[in-house]
Structures are given as C-alpha cells and as structure tokens.
N, C-alpha and C positions, 0 to 999 in steps of 0.2 A: 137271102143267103141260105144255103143249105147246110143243118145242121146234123153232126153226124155223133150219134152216142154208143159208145162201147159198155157193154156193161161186163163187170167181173163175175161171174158164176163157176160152179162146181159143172166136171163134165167130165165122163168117162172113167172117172177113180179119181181123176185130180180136179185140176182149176183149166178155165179157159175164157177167154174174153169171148164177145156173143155180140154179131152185129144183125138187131134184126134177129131172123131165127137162123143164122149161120156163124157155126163155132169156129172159131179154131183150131188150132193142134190143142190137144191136152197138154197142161204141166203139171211137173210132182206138185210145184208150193203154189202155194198163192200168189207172190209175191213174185216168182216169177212171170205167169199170167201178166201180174199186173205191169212188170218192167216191157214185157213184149206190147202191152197196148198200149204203153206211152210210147214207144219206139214207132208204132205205126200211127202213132196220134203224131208223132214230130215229120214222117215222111209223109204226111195228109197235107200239110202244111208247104211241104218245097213247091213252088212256081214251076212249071213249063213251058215249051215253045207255043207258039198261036195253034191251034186245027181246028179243023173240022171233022166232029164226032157223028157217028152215026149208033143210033139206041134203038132197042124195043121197047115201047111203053107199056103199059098196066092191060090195055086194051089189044094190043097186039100189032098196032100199027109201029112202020119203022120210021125214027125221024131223022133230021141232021140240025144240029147246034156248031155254031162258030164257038169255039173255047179261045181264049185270051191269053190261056195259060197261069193267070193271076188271081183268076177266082175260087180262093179257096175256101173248101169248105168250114164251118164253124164247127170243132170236134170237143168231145165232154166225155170222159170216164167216171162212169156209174160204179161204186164199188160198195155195196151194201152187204158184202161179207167181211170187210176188212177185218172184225175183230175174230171173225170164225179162223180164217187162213194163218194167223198167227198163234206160234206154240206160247200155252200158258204159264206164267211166269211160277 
C-alpha cells in the first residue's frame, strides 16, 4: 500500500502543507494549513470508478495500471511545528 505523508511547514510568510517537495497555497495560521491537509487527507480517502491509468515513471518510461478505484492510499500529517503556529498563551 502506498503511503502518503503531508507535512506541516512554514511557506511564503505563512503555513502550508508540503507533499514531497511541493507546497501548497500559503495560509495566514497554522491551523488553517493544518484543517486544509486533513480536508485533502479525507478526499485521499474517497473510492472511484475501475480505470485504467496511464503514468510516467522515475525513468521516463510511460506505463498503464488497472485501478480498482478502492485502493487507497495510506495518508499521515506530519506536524512538527504544532506548538510554533499557535499564539502563546
């Protein structure tokens, strides 16, 4: 199963989740960042119809995969700034 980890960082003046080395949109807070990557951690999650995919891999060859539509991936939010993004009490 392919696993897929979001991590929470600082990006642009604000917060943004980071799949890999691509960001998302910048937020003001942190906590917003962090509601957007469960939001796309929950639509990681919805099931689709059966197809067939076609990818470019690592190497540059093109392939084709049967998808099931059920197989989804195993997703994880990394948030190692949690106590940064919050204002101090």
């Amino acid at each position: 199963m392919v696993k897929i980890i979001y991590e929470i960082v600082p990006h642009d003046g604000g917060w943004a989740y980071r799949l890999g080395g691509a960001y998302s949109e910048a937020f003001p807070t942190h906590d917003q960042a962090l509601e957007a990557a469960r939001i796309v951690m929950q639509e990681q999650q919805v099931g689709d119809e059966p197809v067939t995919i076609s990818y470019q891999d690592e190497s540059g060859r093109w392939r084709e995969e049967y998808s099931d539509g059920g197989d989804r991936p195993e997703v994880e939010i990394v948030d190692t700034f949690a106590d940064e993004g919050r204002p101090q009490a």
